[in-house]
N, C-alpha and C positions, 0 to 999 in steps of 0.2 A: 711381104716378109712380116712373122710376126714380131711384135713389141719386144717377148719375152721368147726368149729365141731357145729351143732345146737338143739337146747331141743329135737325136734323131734327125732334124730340120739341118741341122749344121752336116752334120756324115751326109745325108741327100746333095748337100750344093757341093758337097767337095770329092762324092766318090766317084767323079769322071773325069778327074783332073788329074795331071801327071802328079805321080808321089812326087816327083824331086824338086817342085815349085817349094819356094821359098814364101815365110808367110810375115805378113806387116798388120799392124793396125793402122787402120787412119783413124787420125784423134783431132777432136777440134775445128768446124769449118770457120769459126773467125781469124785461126792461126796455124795453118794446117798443118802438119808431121806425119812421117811414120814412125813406127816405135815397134820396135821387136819385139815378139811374141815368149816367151820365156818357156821353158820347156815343163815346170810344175804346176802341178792343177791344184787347186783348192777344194774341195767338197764340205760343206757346212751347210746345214739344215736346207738340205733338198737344192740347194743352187751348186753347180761348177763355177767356182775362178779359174778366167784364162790371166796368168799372169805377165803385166808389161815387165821389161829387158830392158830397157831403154830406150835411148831415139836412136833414128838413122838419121833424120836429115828432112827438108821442106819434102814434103807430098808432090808427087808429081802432080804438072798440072792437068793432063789427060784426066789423071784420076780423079783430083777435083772438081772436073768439069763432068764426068761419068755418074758423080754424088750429087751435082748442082751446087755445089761449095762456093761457084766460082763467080 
C-alpha cells in the first residue's frame, strides 16, 4: 500500500465490498480505537481530508492483530 494513499487506490480496495458496511478508522497501535469516519471531505491544495467523528470504543483485537498492533 502506498504511503500517500489516493481516491483512485482507496475506490480500487473498496469497490468489491458491500455498500452497506460500515466504516471505522483504526487510530493509534500504542492505544488502539476506532473512531468514526465523519461524512465531510476537506479538499485543500491537492490533498482530501477524511474527517474523524469520534470514537467508538477499544479496536477489536482480531483487528489489531490483522495490523500487527498486538
Amino acid at each position: 500500500m502506498p504511503q500517500d494513499l489516493t481516491v483512485g487506490y482507496l475506490l480500487q480496495q473498496l469497490q468489491n465490498l458491500d455498500p452497506n458496511l460500515r466504516v471505522r478508522i483504526a487510530v493509534n497501535p500504542d492505544f488502539p480505537f476506532a473512531h468514526f469516519l465523519g461524512t465531510n471531505l476537506v479538499i485543500n491544495d491537492g490533498l482530501v481530508y477524511l474527517v474523524e467523528d469520534g470514537q467508538e470504543g477499544y479496536l477489536p483485537t482480531a483487528v489489531s492483530d490483522r495490523l500487527s498492533w498486538a
